[in-house]
C-alpha positions in Angstrom: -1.8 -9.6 7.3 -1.1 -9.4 10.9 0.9 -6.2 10.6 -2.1 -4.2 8.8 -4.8 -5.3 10.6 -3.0 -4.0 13.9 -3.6 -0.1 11.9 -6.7 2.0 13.2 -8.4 4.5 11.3 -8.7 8.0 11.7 -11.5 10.1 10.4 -11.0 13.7 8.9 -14.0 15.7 8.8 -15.0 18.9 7.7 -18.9 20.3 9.4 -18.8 22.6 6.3 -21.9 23.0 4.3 -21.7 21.8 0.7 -24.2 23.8 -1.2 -22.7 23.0 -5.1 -23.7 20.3 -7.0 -22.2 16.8 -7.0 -19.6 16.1 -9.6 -20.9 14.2 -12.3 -21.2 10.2 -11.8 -21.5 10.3 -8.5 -24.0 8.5 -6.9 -25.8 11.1 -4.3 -27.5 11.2 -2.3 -28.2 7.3 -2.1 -30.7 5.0 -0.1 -28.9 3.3 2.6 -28.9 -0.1 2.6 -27.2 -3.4 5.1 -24.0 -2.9 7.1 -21.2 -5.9 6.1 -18.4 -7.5 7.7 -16.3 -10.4 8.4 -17.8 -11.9 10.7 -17.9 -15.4 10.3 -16.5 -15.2 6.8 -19.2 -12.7 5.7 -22.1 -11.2 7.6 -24.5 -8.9 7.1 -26.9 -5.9 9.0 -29.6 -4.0 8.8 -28.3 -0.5 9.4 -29.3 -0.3 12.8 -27.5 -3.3 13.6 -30.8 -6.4 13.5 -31.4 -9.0 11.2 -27.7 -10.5 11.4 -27.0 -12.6 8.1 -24.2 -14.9 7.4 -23.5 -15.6 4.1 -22.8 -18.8 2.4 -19.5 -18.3 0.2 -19.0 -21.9 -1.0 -16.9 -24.9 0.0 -13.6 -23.1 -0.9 -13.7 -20.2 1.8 -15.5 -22.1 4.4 -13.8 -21.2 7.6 -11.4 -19.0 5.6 -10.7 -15.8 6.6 -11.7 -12.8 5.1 -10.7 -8.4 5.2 -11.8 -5.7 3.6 -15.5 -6.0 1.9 -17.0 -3.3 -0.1 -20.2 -3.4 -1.3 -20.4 -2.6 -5.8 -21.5 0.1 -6.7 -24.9 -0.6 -7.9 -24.9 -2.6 -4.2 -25.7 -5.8 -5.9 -22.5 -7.9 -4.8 -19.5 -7.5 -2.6 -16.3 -7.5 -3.4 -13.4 -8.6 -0.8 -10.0 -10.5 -0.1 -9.6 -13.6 1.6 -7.4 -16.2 2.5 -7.4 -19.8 0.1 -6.7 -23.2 1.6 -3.5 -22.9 -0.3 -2.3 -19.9 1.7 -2.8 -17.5 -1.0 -4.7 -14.2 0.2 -6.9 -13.6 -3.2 -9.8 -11.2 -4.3 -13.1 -12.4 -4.6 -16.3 -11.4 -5.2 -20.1 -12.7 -4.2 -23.5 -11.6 -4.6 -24.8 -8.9 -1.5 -27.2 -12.3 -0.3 -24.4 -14.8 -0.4 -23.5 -17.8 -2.9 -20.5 -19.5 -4.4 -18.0 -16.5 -4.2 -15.8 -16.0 -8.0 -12.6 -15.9 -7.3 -11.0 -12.9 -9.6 -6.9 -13.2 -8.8 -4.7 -15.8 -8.7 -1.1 -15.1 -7.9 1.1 -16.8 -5.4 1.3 -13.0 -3.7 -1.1 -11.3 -1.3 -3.8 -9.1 -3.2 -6.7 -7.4 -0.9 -8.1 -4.6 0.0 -10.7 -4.5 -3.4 -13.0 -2.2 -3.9 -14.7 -1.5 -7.5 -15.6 1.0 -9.2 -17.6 2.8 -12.4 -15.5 0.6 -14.3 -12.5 -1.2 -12.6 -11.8 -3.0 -9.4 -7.8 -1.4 -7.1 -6.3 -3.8 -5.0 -3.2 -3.4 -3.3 -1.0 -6.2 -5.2 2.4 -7.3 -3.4 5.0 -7.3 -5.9 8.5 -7.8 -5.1 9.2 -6.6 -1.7 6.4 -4.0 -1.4 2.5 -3.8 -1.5 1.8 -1.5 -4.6 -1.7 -0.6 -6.2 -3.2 -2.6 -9.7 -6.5 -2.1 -11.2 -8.0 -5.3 -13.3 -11.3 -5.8 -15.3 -14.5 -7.1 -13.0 -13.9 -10.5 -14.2 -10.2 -10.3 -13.1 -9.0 -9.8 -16.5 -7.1 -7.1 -17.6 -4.2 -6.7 -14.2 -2.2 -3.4 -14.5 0.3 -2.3 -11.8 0.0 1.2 -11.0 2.7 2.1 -8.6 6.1 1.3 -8.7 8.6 2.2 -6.0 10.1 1.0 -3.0 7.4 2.3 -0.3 3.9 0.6 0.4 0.7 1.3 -1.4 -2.5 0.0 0.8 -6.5 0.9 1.0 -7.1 1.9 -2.3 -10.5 3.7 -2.9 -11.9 5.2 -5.7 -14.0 8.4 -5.9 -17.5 7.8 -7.0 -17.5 8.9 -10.4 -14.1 7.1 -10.8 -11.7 9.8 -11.7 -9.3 9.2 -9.3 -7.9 6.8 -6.7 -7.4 7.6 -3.1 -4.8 5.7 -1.0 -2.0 5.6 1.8 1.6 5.6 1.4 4.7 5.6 3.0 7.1 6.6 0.2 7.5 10.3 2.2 8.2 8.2 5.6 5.5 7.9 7.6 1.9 7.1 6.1 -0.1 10.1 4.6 -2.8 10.1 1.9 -2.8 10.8 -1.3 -4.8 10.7 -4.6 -3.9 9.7 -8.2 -5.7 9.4 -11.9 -6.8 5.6 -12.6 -3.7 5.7 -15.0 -1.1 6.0 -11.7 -0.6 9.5 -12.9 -1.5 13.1 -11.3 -0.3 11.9 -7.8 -1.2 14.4 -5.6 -0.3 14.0 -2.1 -3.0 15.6 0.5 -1.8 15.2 3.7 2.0 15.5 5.3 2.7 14.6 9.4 4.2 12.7 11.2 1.4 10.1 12.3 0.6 7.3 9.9 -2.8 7.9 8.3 -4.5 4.9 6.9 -8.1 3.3 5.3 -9.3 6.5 3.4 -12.9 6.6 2.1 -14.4 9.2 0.0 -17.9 10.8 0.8 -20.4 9.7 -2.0 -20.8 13.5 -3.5 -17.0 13.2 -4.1 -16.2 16.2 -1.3 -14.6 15.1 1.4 -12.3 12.1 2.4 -12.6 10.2 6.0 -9.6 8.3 7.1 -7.2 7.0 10.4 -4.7 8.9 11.6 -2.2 7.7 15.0 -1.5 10.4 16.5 -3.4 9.5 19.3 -3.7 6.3 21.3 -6.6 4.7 20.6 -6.2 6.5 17.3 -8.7 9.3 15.7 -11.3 9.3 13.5 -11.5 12.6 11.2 -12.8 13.9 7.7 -10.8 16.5 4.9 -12.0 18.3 2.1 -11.0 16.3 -1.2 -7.7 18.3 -1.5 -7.1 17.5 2.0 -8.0 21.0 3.4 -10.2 21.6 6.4 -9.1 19.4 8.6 -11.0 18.5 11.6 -10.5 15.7 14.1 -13.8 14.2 15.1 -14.3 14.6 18.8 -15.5 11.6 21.2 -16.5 11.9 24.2 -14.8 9.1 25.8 -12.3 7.2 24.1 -13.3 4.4 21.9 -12.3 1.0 23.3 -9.7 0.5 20.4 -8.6 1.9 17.4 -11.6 2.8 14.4 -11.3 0.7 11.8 -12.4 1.2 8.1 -14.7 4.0 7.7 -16.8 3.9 5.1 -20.0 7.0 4.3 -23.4 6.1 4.7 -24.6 6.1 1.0 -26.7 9.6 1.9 -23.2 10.9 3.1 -25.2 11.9 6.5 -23.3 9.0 8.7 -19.8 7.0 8.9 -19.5 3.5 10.2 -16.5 2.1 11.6 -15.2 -0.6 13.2 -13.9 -1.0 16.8 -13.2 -4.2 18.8 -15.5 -6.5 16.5 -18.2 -3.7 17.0 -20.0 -1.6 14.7 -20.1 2.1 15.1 -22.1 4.8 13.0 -21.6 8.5 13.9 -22.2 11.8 12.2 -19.3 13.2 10.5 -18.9 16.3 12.6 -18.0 17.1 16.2 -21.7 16.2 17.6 -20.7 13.3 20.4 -24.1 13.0 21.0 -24.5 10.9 17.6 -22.1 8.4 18.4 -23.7 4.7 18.1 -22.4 1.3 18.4 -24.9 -0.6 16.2 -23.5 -4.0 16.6 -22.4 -4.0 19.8 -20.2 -7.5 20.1 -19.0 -10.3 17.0 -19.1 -8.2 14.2 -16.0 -7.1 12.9 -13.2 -4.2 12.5 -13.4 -4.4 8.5 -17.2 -3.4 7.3 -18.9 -1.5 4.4 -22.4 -0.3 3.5 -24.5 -1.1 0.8 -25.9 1.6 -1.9 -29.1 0.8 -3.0 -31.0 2.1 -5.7 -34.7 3.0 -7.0 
């Protein structure tokens, strides 16, 4: 847990105009609704960072800790990992304004990272001496291993109209990002260098992916065409004061938030520096989504 929480995130981002229509299932563009992360367990934002809300996720994860929420994708219930009395680290889900959280796995093994999709919920799973990417039902039923080699899997995410499954790996040495059916076919890698890239999130018309890459120190954020062309690292002005964390696209795609030093960050995702906001400027949390909403 220690070990991948230490990662930052790089963002790839391409300033290119995207004039054809979304594929189909996707969910653009959407309204944007609150900002999460694990703060205190769970909390909650407006997008410009007010009206702070910490959830209530029942006795069982009280004081627990918690990694990785996403918001569903209708954006009524979130959908994270988190850390049992027993020591187990387990996925759970919860409605978007708090409750008893359901707990959905229940293995002696680490499973987080979750994020659901049209249909399915990936999780990196650790079976045998590796962290490897499943899929199970919403109700947890249903657990099917997709990967099966000797390299880690980790930060699963699924493109919006769930067709295929974006993640990092080390099974070519260092971490890159690839992409792969829902089946754990059609792996396609789309990036290759020598500095781990990590977190990836794709933009909700299904174009472009943002992720973490180390090549720098604190590390970059950046955004890539689907196939992993047009690279662009985004430009800062001034370092951040530590490594992005887990950058998620507004639901309009027109923003990215990240995390950095238990702040929130939103920025644009091209090279404009002068778009750059902390939103939540202290006790948030490095781990955060954003919440689709609908009419």
């Amino acid at each position: 847990m220690k070990l991948r929480t230490a990662f930052a995130i790089a963002l790839v981002g391409s300033a290119l105009a995207i004039v054809a229509a979304p594929p189909s299932g996707a969910q653009f563009p959407g309204r944007i609704g609150r900002l999460v992360s694990t703060a205190n367990g769970l909390t909650t934002y407006a997008k410009d960072g007010s009206h702070p809300k910490t959830l209530n996720l029942g006795p069982l994860l009280a004081g627990q800790d918690t990694e990785y929420p996403s918001y569903t994708p209708s954006g009524t219930a979130i959908v994270f990992d988190a850390t049992t009395p027993a020591g187990d680290n387990e996925i759970f889900r919860v409605a978007a304004g708090g409750g008893t959280a359901t707990q959905l796995t229940h293995n002696t093994t680490l499973d987080w990272g979750p994020q659901q999709g049209p249909d399915l919920i990936v999780f990196v799973c650790h079976r045998g001496p590796d962290d490897e990417i499943c899929t199970m039902r919403k109700d947890g039923s249903g657990l099917r291993r997709l990967t099966r080699n000797g390299a880690d899997e980790w930060n699963p995410k699924w493109t919006p109209n769930g067709s295929r499954i974006v993640f990092s790996s080390d099974r070519h040495g260092s971490h890159d990002i690839y992409s792969m059916k829902p089946d754990g076919t059609g792996v396609r890698r789309l990036t290759d260098g020598p500095a781990g890239e990590f977190e990836p999130d794709v933009s909700p018309d299904g174009r472009r992916i943002v992720f973490w890459s180390d090549a720098t120190n604190p590390g970059q954020l950046v955004v890539t065409n689907m196939d992993g062309t047009h690279r662009n690292v985004l430009k800062v002005d001034t370092p951040y004061p530590d490594d992005p964390r887990t950058p998620v696209w507004s639901p309009n795609g027109k923003r990215i938030a990240f995390g950095v030093a238990d702040q929130i960050w939103t920025r644009e995702p091209n090279d404009d520096t002068g778009a750059i906001h902390a939103v939540v400027s202290s006790g948030s949390s490095d781990n955060i989504g954003w919440q689709p909403l609908h009419r």
